[in-house]
C-alpha positions as CSV (number, residue, x, y, z in Angstrom):
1,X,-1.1,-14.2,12.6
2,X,1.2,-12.0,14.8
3,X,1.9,-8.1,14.1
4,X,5.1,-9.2,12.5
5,X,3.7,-11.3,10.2
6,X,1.2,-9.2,9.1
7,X,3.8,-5.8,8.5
8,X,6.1,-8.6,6.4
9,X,3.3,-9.8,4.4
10,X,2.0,-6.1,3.8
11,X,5.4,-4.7,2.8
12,X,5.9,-7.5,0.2
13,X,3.0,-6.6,-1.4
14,X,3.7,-2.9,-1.5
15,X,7.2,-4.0,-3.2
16,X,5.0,-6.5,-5.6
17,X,3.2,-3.4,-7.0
18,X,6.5,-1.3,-6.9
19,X,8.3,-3.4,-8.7
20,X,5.3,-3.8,-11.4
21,X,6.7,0.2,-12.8
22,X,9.3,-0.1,-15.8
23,X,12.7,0.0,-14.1
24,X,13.1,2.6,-16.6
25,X,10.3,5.1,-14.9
26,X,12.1,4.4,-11.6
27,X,14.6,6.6,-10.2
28,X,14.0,4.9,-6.4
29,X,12.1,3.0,-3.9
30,X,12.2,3.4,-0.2
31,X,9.9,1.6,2.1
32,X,9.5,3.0,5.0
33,X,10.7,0.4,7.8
34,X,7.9,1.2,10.6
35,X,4.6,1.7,10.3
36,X,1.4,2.2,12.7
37,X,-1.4,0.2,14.4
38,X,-5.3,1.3,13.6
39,X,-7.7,-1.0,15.1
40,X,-9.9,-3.3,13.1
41,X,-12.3,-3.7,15.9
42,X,-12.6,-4.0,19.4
43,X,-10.1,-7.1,19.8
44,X,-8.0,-6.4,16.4
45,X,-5.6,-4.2,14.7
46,X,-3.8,-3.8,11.7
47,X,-0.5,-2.6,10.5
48,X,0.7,0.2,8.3
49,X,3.1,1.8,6.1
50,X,3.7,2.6,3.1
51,X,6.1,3.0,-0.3
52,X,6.9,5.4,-2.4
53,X,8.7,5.3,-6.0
54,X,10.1,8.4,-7.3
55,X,9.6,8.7,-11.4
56,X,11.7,10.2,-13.6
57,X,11.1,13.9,-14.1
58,X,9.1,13.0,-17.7
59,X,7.4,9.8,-16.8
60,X,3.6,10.2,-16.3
61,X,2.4,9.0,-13.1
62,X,-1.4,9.3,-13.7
63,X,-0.6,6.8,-17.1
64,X,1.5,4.4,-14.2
65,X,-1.2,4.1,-11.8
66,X,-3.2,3.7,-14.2
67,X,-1.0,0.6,-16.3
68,X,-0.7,-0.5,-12.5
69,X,-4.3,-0.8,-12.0
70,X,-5.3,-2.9,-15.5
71,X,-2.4,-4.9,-14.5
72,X,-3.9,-5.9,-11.2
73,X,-7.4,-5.9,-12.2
74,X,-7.0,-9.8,-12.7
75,X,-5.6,-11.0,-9.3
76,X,-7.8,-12.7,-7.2
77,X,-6.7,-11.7,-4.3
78,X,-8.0,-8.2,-4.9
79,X,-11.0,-6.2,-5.7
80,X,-10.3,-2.5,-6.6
81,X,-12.1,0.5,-7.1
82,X,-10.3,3.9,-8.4
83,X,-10.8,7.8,-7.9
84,X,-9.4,11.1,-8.5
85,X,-8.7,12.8,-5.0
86,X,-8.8,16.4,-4.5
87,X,-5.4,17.3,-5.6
88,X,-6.3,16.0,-8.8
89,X,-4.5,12.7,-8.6
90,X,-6.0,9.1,-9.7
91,X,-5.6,6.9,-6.8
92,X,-6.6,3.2,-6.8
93,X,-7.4,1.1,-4.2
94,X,-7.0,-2.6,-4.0
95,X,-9.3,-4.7,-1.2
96,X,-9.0,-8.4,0.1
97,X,-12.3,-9.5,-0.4
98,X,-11.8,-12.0,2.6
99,X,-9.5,-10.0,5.2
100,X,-9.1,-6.2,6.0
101,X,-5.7,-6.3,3.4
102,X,-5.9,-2.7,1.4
103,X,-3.1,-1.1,-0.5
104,X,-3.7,2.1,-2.2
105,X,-1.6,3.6,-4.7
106,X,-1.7,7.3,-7.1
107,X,0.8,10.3,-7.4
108,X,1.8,11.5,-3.7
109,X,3.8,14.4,-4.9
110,X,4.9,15.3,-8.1
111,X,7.1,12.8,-9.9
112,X,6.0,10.3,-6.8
113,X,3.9,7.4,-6.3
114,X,3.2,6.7,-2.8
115,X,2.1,3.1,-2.1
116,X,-0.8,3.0,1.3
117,X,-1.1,-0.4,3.0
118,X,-3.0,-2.1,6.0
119,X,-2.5,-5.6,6.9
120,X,-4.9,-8.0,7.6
121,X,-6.1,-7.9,11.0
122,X,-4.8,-9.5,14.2
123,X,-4.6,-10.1,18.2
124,X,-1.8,-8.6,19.8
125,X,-0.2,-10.8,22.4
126,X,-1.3,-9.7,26.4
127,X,-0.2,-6.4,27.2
128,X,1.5,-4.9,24.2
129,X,0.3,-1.5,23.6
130,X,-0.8,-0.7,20.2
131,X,0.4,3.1,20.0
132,X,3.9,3.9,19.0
133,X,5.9,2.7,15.8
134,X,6.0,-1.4,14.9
């Protein structure tokens, strides 16, 4: 898999999740268009960005993430696991069992649900450099 295909695949699946909030909860989405290489391991790296979904001023984003979550809880392609960071906020994450894939999604600011990925993990091609935007 190249670094191209691994961004496209992980910004579908942020959208998949974004587009699982009532359109009626949903004042905007923006996906950011670059994202950032972490390294998996010695040889591989992974790509990521993120999403986020402003809420109307009276929808409750705790009860979202939280519809989002029992919503997901059935696909096989994840495994999840869920926890209320230090701000307060219920965050779940979602894991590939079988690759490094991880999306992780709760209230980023008020009235805002940011939505974390990393791709699964790849090579990059001779002599790219993995720091910078991609």
């Amino acid at each position: 898999m190249t670094w191209e295909e691994a961004k496209t695949d992980a910004q579908a699946i942020e959208m998949e999740i974004a587009s699982l909030i009532p359109a009626e909860a949903v004042v905007g989405i923006v996906q950011k268009p670059e994202g950032t290489l972490l390294s998996c391991d010695e040889t591989q790296h992974n790509w990521n960005g993120s999403t986020t979904v402003t809420l109307t001023p009276s929808s409750n984003a705790e009860r979202i993430v939280k519809d989002l979550e029992t919503r997901l809880e059935d696909d096989d392609r994840f495994e999840s696991r869920n926890w209320i960071d230090p701000t307060g906020a219920y965050n779940v994450q979602l894991m590939s069992p079988s690759t490094a894939a991880s999306f992780i999604f709760g209230e980023d600011e008020p009235h805002k649900i940011r939505i974390a990925s990393g791709s699964v993990c790849f090579t990059l091609p001779e002599g790219v450099y993995p720091g910078g935007t991609f």
